[in-house]
PyMOL commands that place a pseudoatom at each C-alpha (Angstrom):
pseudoatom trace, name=CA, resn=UNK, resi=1, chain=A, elem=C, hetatm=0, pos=[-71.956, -162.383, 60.642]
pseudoatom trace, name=CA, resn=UNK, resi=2, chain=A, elem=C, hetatm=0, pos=[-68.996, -164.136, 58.981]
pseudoatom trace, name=CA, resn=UNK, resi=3, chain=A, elem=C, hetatm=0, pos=[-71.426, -165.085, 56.459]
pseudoatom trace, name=CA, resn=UNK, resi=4, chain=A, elem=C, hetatm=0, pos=[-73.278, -168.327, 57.823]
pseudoatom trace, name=CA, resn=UNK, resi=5, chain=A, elem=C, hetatm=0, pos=[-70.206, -169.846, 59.149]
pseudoatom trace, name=CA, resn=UNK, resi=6, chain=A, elem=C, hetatm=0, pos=[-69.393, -169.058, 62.986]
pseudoatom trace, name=CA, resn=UNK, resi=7, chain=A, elem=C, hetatm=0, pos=[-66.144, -166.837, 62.818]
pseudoatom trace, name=CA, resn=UNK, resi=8, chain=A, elem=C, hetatm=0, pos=[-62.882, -168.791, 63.173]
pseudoatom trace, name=CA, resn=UNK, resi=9, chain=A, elem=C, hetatm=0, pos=[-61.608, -169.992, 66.685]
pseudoatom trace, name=CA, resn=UNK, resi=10, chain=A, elem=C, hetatm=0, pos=[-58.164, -167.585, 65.666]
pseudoatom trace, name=CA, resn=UNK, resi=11, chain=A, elem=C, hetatm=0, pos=[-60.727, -164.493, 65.084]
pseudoatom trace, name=CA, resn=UNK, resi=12, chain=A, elem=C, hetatm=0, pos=[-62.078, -165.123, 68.726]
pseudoatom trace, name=CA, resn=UNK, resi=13, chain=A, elem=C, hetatm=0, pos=[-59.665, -162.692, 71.330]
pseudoatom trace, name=CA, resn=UNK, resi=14, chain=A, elem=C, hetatm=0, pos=[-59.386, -158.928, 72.407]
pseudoatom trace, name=CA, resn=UNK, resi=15, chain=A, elem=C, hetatm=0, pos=[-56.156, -157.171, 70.760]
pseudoatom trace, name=CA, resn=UNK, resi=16, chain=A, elem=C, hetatm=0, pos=[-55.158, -153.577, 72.189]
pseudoatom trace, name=CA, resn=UNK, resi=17, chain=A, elem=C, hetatm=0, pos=[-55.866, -152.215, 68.707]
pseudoatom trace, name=CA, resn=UNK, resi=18, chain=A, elem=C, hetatm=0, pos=[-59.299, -153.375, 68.731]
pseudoatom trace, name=CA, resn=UNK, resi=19, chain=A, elem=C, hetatm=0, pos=[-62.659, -151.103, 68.856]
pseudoatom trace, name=CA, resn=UNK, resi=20, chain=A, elem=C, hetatm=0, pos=[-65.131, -151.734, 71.163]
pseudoatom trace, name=CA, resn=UNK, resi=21, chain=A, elem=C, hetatm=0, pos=[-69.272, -151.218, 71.456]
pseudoatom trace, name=CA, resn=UNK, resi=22, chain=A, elem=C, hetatm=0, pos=[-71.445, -150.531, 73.893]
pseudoatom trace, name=CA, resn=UNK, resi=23, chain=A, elem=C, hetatm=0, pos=[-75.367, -150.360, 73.108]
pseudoatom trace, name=CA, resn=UNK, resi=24, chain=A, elem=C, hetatm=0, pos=[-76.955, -147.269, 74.681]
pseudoatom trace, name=CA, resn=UNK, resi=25, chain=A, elem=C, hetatm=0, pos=[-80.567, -146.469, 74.964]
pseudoatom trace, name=CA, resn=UNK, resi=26, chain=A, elem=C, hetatm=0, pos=[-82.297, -142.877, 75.418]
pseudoatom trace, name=CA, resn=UNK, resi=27, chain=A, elem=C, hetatm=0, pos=[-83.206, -141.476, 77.584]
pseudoatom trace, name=CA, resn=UNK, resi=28, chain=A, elem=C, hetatm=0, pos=[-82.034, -143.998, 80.195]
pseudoatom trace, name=CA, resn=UNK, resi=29, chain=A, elem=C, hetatm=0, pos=[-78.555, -143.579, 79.242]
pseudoatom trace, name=CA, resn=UNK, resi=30, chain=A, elem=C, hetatm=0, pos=[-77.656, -141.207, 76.501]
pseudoatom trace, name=CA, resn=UNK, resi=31, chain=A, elem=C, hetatm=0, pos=[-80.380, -138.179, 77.100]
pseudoatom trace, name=CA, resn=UNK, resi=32, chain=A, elem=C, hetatm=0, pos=[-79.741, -134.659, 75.069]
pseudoatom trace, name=CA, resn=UNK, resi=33, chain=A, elem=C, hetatm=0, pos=[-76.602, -135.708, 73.739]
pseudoatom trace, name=CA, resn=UNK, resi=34, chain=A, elem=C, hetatm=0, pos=[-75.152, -136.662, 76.447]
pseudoatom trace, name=CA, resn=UNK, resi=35, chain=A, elem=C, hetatm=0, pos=[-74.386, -139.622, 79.055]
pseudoatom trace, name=CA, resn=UNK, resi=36, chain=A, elem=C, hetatm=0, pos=[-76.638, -140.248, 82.334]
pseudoatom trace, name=CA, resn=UNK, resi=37, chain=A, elem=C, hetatm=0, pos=[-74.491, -141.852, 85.080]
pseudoatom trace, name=CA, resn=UNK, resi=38, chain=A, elem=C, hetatm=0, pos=[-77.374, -144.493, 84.260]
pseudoatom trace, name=CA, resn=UNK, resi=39, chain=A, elem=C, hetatm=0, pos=[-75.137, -145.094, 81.108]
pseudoatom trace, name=CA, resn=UNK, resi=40, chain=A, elem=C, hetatm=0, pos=[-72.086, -147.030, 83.516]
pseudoatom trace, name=CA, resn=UNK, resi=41, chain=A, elem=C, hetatm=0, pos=[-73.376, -148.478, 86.438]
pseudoatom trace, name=CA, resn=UNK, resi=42, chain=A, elem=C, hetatm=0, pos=[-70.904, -148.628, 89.344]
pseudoatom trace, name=CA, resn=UNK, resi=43, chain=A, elem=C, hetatm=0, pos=[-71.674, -152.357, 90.087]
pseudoatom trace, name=CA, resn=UNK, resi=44, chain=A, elem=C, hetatm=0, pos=[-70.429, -153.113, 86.500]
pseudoatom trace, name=CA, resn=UNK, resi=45, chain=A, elem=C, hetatm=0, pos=[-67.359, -151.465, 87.689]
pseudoatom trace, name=CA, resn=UNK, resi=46, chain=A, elem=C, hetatm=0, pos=[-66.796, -153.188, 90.756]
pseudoatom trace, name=CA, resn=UNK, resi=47, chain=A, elem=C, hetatm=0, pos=[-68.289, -156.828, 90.521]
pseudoatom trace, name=CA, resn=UNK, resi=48, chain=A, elem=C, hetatm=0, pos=[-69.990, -158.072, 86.474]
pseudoatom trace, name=CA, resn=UNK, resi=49, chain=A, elem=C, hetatm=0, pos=[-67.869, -156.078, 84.284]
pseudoatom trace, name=CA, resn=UNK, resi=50, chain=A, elem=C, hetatm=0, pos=[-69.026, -153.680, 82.184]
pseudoatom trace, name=CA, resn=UNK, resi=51, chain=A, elem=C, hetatm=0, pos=[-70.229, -155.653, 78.789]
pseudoatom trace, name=CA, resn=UNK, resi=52, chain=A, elem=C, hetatm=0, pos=[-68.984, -153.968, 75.770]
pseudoatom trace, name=CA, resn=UNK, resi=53, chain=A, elem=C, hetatm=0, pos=[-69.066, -156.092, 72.564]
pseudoatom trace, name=CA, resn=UNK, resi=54, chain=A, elem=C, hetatm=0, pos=[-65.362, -156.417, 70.155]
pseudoatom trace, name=CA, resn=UNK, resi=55, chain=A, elem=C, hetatm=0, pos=[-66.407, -154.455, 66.663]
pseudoatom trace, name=CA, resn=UNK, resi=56, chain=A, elem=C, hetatm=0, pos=[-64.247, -156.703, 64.428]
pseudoatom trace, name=CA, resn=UNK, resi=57, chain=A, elem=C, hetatm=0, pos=[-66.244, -159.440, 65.141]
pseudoatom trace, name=CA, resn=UNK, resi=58, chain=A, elem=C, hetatm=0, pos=[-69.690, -158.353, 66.534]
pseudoatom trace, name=CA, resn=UNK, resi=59, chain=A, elem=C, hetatm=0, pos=[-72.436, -158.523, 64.105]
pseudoatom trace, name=CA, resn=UNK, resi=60, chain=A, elem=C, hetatm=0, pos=[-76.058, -156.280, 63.590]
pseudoatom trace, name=CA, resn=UNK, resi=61, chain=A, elem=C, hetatm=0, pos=[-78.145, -159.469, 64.223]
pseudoatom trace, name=CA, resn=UNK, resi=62, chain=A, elem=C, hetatm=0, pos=[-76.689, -160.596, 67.959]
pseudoatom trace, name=CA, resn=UNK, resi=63, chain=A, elem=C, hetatm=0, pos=[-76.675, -156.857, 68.967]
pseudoatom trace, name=CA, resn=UNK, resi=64, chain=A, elem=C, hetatm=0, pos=[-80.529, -156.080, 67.762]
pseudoatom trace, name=CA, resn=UNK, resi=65, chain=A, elem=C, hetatm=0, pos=[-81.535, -159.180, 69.428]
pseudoatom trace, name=CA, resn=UNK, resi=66, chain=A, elem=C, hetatm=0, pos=[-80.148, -158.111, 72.553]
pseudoatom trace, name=CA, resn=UNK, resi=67, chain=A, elem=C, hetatm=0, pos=[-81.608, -154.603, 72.085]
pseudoatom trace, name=CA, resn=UNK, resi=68, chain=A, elem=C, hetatm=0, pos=[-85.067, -156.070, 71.863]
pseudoatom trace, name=CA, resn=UNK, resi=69, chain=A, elem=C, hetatm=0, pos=[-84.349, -157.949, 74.723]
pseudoatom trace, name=CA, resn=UNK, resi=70, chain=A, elem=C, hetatm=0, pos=[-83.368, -154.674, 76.792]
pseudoatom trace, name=CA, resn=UNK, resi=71, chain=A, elem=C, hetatm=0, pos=[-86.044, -152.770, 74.969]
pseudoatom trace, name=CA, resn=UNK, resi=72, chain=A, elem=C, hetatm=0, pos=[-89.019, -155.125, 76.463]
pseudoatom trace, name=CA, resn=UNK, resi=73, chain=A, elem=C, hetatm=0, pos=[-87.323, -154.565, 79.882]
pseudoatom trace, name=CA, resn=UNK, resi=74, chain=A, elem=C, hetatm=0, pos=[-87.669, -151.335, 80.108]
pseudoatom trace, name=CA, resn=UNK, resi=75, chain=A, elem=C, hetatm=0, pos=[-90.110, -149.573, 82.931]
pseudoatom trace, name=CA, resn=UNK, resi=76, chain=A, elem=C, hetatm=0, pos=[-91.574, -146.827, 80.880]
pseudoatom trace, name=CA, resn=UNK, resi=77, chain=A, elem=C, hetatm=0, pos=[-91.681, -146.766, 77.078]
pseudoatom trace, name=CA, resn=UNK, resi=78, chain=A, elem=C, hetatm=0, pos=[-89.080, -143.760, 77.035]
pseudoatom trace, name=CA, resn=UNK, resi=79, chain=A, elem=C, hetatm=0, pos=[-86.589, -145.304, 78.912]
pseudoatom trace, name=CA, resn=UNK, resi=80, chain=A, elem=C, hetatm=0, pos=[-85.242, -147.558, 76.099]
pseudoatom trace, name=CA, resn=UNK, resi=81, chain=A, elem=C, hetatm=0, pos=[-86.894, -145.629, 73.099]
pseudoatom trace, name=CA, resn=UNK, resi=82, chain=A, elem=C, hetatm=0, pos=[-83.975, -145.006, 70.402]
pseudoatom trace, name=CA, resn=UNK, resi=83, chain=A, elem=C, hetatm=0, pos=[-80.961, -147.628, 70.588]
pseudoatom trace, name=CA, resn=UNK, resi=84, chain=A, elem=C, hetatm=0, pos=[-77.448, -145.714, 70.220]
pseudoatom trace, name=CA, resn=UNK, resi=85, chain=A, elem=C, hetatm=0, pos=[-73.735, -147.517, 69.418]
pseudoatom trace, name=CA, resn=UNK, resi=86, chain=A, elem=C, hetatm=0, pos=[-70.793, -146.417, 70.901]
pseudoatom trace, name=CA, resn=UNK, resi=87, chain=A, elem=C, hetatm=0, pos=[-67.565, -147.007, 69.623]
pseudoatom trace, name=CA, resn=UNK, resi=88, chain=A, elem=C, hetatm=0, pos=[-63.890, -146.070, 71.608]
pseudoatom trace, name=CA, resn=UNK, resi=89, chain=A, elem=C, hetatm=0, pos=[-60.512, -147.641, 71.526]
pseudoatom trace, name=CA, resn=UNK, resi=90, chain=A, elem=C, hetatm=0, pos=[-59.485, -150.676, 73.977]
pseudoatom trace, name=CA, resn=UNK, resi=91, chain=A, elem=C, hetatm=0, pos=[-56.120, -149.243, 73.796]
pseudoatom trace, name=CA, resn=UNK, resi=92, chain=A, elem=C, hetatm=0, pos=[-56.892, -146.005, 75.090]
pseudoatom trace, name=CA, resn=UNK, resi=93, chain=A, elem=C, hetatm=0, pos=[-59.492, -147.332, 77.951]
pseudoatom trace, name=CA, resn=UNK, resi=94, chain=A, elem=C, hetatm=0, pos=[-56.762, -149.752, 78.835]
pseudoatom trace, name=CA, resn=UNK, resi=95, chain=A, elem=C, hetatm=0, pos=[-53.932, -146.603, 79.292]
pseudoatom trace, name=CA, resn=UNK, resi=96, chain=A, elem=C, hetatm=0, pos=[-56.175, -144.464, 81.399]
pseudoatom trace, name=CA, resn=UNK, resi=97, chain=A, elem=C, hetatm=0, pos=[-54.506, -144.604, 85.472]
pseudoatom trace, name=CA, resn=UNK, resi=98, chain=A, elem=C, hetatm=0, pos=[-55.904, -143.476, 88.946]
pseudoatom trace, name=CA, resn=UNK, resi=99, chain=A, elem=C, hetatm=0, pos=[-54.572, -140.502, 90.975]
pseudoatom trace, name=CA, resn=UNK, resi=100, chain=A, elem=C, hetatm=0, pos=[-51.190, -142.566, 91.845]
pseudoatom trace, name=CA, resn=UNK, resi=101, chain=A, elem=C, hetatm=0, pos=[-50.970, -143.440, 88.512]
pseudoatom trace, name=CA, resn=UNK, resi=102, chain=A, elem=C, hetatm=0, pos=[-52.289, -147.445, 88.440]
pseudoatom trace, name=CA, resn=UNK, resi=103, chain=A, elem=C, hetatm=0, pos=[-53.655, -149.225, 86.024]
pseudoatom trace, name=CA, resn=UNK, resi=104, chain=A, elem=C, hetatm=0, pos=[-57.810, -147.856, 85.945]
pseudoatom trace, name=CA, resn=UNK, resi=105, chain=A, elem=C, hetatm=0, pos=[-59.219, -150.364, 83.605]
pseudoatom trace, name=CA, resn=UNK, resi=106, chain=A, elem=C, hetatm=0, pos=[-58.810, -154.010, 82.655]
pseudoatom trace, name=CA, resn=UNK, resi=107, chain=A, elem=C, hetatm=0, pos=[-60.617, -155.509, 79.355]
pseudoatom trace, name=CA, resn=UNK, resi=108, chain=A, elem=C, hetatm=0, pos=[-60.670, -159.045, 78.225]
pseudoatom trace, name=CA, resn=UNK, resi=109, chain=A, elem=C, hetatm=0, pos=[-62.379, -161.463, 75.864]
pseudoatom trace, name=CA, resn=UNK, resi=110, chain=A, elem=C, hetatm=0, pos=[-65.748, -162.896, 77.788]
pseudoatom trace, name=CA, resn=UNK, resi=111, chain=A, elem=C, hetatm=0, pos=[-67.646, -164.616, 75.259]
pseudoatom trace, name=CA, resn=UNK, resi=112, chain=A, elem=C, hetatm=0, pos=[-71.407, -165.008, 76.246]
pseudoatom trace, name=CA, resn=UNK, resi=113, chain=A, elem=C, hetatm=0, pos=[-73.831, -168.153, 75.019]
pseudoatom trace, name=CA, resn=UNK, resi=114, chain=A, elem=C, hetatm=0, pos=[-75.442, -166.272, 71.824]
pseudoatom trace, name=CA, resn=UNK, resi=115, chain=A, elem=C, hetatm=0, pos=[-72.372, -163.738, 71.673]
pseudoatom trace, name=CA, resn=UNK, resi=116, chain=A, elem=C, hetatm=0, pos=[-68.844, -164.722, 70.827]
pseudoatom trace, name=CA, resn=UNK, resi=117, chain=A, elem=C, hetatm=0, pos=[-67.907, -160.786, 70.202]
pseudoatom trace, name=CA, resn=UNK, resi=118, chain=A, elem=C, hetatm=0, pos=[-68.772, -160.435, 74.403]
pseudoatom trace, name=CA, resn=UNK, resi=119, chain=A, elem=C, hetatm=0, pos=[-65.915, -158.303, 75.937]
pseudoatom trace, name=CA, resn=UNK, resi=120, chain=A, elem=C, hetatm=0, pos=[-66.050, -157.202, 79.880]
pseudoatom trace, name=CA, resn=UNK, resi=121, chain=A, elem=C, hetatm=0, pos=[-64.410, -154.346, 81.725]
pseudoatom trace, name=CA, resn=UNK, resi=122, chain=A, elem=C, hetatm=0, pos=[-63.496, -154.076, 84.941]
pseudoatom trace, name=CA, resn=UNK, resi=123, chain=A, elem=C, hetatm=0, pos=[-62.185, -151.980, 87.661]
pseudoatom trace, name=CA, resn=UNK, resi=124, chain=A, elem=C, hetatm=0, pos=[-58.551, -152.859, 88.282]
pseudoatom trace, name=CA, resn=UNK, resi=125, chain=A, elem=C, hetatm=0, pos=[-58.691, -154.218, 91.952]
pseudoatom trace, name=CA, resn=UNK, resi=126, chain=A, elem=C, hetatm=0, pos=[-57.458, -152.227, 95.057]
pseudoatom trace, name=CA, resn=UNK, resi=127, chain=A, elem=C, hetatm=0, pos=[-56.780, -152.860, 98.353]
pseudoatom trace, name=CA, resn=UNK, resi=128, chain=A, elem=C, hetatm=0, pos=[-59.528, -150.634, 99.407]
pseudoatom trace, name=CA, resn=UNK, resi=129, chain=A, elem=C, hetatm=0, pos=[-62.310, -150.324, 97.476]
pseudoatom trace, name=CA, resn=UNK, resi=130, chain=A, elem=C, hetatm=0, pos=[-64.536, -147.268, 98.371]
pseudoatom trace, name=CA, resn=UNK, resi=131, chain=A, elem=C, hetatm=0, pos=[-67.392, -145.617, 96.288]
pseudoatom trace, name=CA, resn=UNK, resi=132, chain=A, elem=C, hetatm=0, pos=[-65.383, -142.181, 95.332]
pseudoatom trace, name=CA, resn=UNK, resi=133, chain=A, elem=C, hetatm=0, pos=[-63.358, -144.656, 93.349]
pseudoatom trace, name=CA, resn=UNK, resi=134, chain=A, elem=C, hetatm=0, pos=[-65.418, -146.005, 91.515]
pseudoatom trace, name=CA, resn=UNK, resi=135, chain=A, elem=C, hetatm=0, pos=[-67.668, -142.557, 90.895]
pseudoatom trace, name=CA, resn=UNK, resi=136, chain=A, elem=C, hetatm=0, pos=[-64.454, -141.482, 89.277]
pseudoatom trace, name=CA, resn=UNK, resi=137, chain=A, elem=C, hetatm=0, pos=[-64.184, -144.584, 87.356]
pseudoatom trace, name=CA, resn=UNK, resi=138, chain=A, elem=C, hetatm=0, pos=[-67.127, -143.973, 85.541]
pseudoatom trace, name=CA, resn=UNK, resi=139, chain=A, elem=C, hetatm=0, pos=[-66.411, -140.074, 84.686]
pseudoatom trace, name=CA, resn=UNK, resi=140, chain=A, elem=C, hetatm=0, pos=[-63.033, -141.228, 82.865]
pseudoatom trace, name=CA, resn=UNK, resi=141, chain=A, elem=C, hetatm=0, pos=[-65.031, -144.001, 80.998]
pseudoatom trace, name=CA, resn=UNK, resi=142, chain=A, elem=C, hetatm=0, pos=[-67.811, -141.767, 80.199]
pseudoatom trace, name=CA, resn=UNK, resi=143, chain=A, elem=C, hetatm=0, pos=[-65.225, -139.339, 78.010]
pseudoatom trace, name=CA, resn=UNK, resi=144, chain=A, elem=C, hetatm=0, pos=[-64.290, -142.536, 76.126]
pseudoatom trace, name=CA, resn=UNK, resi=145, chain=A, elem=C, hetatm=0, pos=[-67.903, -143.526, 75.838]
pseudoatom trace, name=CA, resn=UNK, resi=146, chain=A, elem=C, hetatm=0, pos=[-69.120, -139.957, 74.355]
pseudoatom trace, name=CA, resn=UNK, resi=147, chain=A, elem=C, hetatm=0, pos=[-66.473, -139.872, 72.003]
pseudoatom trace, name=CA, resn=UNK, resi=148, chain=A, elem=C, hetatm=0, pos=[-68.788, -141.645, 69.058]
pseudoatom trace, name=CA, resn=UNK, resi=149, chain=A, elem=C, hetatm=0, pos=[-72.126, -142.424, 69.409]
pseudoatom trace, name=CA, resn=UNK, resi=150, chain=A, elem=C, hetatm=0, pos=[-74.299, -143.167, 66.654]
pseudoatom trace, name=CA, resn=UNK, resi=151, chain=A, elem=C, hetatm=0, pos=[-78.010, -144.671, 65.878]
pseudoatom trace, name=CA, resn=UNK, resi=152, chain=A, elem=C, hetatm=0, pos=[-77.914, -148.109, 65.710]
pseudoatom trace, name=CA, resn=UNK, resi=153, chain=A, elem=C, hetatm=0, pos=[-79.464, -148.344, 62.188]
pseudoatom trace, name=CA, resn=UNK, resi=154, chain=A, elem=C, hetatm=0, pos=[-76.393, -146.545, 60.954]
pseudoatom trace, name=CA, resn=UNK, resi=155, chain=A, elem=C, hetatm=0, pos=[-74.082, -148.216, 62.468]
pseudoatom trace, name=CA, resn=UNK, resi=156, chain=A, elem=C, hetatm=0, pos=[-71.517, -149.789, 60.155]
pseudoatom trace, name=CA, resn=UNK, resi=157, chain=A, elem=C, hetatm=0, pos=[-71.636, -153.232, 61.682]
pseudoatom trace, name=CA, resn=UNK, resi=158, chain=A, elem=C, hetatm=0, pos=[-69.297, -155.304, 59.970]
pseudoatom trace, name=CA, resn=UNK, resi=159, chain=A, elem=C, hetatm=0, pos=[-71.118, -158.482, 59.913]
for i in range(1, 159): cmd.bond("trace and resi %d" % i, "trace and resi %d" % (i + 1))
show_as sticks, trace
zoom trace
């Protein structure tokens, strides 16, 4: 994590050539190799943001404390049993378009108390927001999601 030292105020942003995480759990969201709709929840979409963490500066000890934290949450022990890391492009999320060719996705720098590597997604906003939209949403994130997901303990975290 930047060794002891908090990483430098010019280290802190979202670039287009940046990676970005997203901590999965089984069977909740990644079950038989592949991605339950649980995985991208359509409220993310249209109101939070979807939280997805920068890779350049996220580090192994902020992201296993909040997998604890999601782990103890969990309803039945398999729901959050194995913790998963998935890595995709910002670039390419931030290129994908609608049906008339808009602008899908939107990312941007959203630093949390505990985690200054916090990036949200969102939903580009339209006039008229209806359900199919955002159902659609999620299937085009999903393929960036799947692309490559690996077990959290070997996960090259960088810090």
């Amino acid at each position: 994590m930047f060794g002891s030292k908090f990483p430098k105020k010019r280290d802190l942003y979202l670039g287009e050539s940046d990676s970005l995480l997203r901590l999965l759990f089984s069977d909740i969201d990644y079950f038989n190799g592949d991605l339950t709709d649980l995985a991208i929840s359509l409220q993310d979409l249209e109101t939070r943001g979807f939280s997805l963490d920068i890779d350049r500066i996220s580090s192994k000890k902020i992201v296993s404390a909040r997998m604890l934290a999601q782990k103890s949450k969990a309803k039945k022990p398999t729901d959050r049993e194995n913790a998963y890391i998935s890595k995709f492009s910002n670039s390419s999320v931030n290129a994908e378009v609608d049906l008339d060719k808009n602008k899908l996705f939107s990312t941007s720098y959203d630093p949390m108390n505990g985690n200054y590597a916090h990036a949200s997604l969102k939903c580009c906003p339209l006039e008229q927001k209806k359900r199919s939209y955002y159902i659609m949403a999620r299937a085009k994130l999903k393929e960036h999601l799947k692309q490559n997901i690996v077990g959290i303990d070997n996960y090259p975290f960088s810090h």
